[in-house]
C-alpha positions as CSV (number, residue, x, y, z in Angstrom):
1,X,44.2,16.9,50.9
2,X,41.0,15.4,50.5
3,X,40.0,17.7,47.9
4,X,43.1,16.9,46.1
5,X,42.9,13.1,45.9
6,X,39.0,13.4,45.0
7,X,39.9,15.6,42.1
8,X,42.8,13.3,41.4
9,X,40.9,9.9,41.1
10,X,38.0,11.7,39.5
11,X,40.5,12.8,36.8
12,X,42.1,9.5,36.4
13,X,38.6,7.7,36.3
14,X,37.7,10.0,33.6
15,X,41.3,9.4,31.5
16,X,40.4,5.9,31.9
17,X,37.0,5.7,30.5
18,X,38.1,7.9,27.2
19,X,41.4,5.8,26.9
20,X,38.6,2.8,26.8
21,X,36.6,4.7,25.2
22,X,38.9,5.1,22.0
23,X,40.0,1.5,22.1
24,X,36.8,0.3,21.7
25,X,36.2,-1.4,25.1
26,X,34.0,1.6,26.9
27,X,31.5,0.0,29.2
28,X,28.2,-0.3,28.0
29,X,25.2,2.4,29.3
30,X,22.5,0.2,29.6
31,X,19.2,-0.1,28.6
32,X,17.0,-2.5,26.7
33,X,17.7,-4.2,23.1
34,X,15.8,-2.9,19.7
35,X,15.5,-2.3,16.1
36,X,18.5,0.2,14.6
37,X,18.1,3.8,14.1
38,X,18.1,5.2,10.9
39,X,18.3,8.7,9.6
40,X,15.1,11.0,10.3
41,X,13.2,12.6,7.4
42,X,13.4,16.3,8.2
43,X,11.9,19.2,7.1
44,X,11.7,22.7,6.6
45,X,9.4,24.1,9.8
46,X,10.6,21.5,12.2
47,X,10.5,22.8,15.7
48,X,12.3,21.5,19.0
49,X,11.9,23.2,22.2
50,X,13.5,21.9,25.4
51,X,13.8,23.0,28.9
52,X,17.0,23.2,30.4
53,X,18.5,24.1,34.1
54,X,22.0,24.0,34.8
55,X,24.0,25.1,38.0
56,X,24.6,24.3,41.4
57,X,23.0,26.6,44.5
58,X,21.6,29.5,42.0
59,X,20.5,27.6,38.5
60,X,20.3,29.2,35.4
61,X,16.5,28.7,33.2
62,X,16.0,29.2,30.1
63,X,13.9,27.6,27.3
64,X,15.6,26.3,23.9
65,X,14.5,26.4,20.5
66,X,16.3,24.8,17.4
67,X,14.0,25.0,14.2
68,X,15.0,23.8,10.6
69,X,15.2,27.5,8.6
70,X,16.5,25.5,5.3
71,X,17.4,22.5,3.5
72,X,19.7,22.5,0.5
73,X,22.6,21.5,-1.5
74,X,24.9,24.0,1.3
75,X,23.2,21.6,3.9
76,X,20.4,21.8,6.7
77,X,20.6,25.3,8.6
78,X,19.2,25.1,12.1
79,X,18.4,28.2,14.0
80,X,19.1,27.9,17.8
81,X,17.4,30.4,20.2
82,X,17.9,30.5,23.9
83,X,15.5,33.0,26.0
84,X,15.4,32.6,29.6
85,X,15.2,35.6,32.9
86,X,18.9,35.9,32.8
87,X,19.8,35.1,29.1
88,X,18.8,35.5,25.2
89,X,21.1,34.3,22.8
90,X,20.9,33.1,19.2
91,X,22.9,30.8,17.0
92,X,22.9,28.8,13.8
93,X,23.6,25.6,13.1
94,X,24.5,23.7,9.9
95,X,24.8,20.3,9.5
96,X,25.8,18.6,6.4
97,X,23.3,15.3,6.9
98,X,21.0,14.7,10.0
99,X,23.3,14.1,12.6
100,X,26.8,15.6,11.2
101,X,27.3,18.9,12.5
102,X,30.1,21.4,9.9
103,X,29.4,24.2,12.2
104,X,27.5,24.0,15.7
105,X,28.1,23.7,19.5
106,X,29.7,21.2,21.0
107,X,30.0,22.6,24.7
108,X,27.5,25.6,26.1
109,X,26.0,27.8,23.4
110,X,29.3,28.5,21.4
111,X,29.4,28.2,18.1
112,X,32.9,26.1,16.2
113,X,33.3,25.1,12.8
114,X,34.4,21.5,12.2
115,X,37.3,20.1,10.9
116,X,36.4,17.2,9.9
117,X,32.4,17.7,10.4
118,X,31.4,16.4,14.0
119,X,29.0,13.2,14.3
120,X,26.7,13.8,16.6
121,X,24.3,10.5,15.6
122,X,25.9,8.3,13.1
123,X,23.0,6.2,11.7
124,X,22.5,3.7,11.3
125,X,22.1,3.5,15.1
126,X,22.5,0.6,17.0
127,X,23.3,-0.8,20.7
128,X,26.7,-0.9,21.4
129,X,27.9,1.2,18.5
130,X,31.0,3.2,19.0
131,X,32.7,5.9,17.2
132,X,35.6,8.6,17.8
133,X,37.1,11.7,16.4
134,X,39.7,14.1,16.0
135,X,38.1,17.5,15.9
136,X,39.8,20.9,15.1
137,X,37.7,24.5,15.7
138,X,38.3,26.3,12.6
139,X,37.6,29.0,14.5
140,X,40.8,28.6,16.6
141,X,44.4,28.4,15.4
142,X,45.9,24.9,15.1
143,X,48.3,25.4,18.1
144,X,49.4,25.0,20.5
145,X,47.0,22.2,22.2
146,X,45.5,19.7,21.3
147,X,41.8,19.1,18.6
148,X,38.8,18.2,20.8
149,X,38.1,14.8,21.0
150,X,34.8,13.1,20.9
151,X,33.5,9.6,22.1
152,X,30.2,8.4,21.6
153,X,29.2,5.0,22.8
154,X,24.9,3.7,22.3
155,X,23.3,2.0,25.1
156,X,19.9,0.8,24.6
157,X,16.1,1.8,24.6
158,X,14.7,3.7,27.7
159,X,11.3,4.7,28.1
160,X,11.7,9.1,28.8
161,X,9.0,10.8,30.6
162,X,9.6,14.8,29.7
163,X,7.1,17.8,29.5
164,X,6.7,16.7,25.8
165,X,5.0,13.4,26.4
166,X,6.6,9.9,27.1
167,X,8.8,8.5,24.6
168,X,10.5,5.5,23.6
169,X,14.5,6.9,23.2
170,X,17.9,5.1,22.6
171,X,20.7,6.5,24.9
172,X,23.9,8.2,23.8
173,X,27.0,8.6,26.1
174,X,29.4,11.3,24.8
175,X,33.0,11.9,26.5
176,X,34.4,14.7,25.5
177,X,37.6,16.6,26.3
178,X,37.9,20.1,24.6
179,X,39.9,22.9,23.2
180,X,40.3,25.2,25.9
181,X,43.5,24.1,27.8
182,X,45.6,27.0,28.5
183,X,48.7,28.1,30.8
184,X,46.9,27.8,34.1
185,X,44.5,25.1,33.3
186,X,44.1,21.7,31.9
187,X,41.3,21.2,29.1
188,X,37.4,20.8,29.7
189,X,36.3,17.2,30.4
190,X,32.9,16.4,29.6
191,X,30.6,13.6,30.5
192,X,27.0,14.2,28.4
193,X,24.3,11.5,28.4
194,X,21.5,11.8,25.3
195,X,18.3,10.0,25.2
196,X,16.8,10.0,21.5
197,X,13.6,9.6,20.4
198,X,13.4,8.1,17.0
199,X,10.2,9.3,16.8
200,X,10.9,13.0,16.4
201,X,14.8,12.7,15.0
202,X,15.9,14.3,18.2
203,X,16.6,14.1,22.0
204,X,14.2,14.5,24.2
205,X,16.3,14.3,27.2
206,X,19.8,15.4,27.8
207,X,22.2,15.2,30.8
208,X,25.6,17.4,30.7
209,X,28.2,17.4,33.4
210,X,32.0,19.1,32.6
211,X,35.0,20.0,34.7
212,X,38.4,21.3,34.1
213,X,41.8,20.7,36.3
214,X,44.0,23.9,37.6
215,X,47.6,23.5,37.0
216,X,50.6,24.4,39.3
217,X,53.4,22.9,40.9
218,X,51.0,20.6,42.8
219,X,48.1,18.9,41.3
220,X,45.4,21.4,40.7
221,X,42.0,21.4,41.8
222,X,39.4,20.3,40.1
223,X,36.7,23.4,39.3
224,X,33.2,22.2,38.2
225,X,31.2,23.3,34.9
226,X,28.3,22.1,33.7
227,X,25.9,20.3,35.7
228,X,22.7,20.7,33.2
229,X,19.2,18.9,32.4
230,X,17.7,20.0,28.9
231,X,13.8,18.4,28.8
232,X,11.9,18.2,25.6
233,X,8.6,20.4,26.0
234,X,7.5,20.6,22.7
235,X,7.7,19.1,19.2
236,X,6.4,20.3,15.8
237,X,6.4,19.2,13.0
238,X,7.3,21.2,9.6
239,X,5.4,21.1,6.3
C-alpha cells in the first residue's frame, strides 16, 4: 500500500506541475538574474561531446557526440553518435534554426519527426520564459492517444563545473509526457533539467528523470525510467 500511494502522489504532483506548467504559473527553477540569450552562430565542424550515465544499481556509460555535418537551405543536420562498453548507436538530427528540432530525439536515442517542429531553446532566452506545445511523431499514426506534450520553463544563471571546464549556463526545466501510452500502461512522464552555456550554443550539463504508470483495475505502479547525468567533456569549434 505504501508503494501505491507513493506512486499515486508522485503522479498527481507531476499532473500538477504540467497543468501549471501550461497555464503559465509553473514555479520558477532558480538561479541568478542576467542578460537574454540569443541564437548561437553555428557552424559546419562544430563538435559536442558529453558524458552520460544513466541507471540505477548497474549504470549504463557511454560517451556522446553530436557534430554539425551541414548547414543549408534544408536546415542544420546534426550527426549524433553514441559509443559506450555496452552500446554504439548513430542518429541524425535536423533542426530547422538553432534550437527548433523537425526531426530529433526527444526521449532516449530515438529518432521522431515533428509535427509542428519541437522548440528545444526558443531565443531569445530569458528568465522566467515559458513556452508549450502540441507535438505529433510523424513517425507514428495519429491515434489513438494523445501528441507529446512539451513544457519548458527558464530559470536563471548557474555557474556548471563539468569535465569540459567551468561555465557560466542558464537553466532549462522541461516536463514532458510522451507518446507511448498503450493498453497496459499510462504514457512516459518526464522531468529533464538543462543547464546552457551561451558560450558554446549548447548544454553543458543535463539531468533526465522519466517514469510511466501500469494500468489495471487498481491504480498501477509506478515503474521508473530514466535516471541520467549527460556532462559536457569536450567542445570544438568548427571552421
Amino acid at each position: 500500500m505504501r508503494n501505491i500511494r507513493l506512486a499515486v502522489t508522485s503522479a498527481l504532483m507531476f499532473f500538477a506541475t504540467l497543468l501549471l506548467a501550461a497555464c503559465g504559473t509553473a514555479p520558477t527553477i532558480g538561479g541568478a538574474s542576467g542578460p537574454p540569450v540569443e541564437a548561437p552562430v553555428l557552424r559546419v565542424g562544430d563538435r559536442w561531446v558529453y558524458h552520460a550515465v544513466d541507471g540505477y544499481r548497474q549504470k549504463l556509460v557511454w560517451d556522446e557526440t553530436h557534430e554539425i555535418t551541414g548547414i543549408g537551405s534544408g536546415g542544420i543536420v546534426v550527426a549524433v553518435a553514441l559509443k559506450g562498453p555496452t552500446i554504439d548507436l548513430a542518429r541524425t538530427e535536423v533542426w530547422a534554426t538553432p534550437g527548433v528540432v523537425r526531426s530529433g530525439a526527444v526521449y532516449e536515442a530515438e529518432t521522431d519527426r515533428f509535427d509542428p517542429a519541437l522548440i528545444r531553446y526558443q531565443y531569445p532566452m530569458t528568465n522566467g520564459a515559458r513556452w508549450s506545445q502540441r507535438v505529433r511523431d510523424l513517425n507514428k499514426p495519429p491515434g489513438p492517444y494523445a501528441p507529446i506534450n512539451f513544457h519548458a520553463t527558464v530559470g536563471g544563471y548557474e555557474s556548471v563545473t563539468t569535465p569540459a571546464g567551468t561555465f557560466d549556463a542558464i537553466k532549462i526545466r522541461y516536463l514532458i509526457q510522451l507518446d507511448d501510452e498503450t493498453f497496459y500502461r499510462h504514457p512516459t512522464q518526464c522531468d529533464y533539467v538543462v543547464w546552457y552555456a551561451p558560450s558554446i550554443g549548447h548544454m553543458v550539463r543535463e539531468e533526465k528523470r522519466s517514469y510511466y504508470l501500469e494500468k489495471g483495475d487498481s491504480i498501477g505502479a509506478q515503474v521508473p525510467g530514466q535516471q541520467a547525468v549527460y556532462e559536457l567533456a569536450s567542445f570544438t569549434r568548427g571552421r
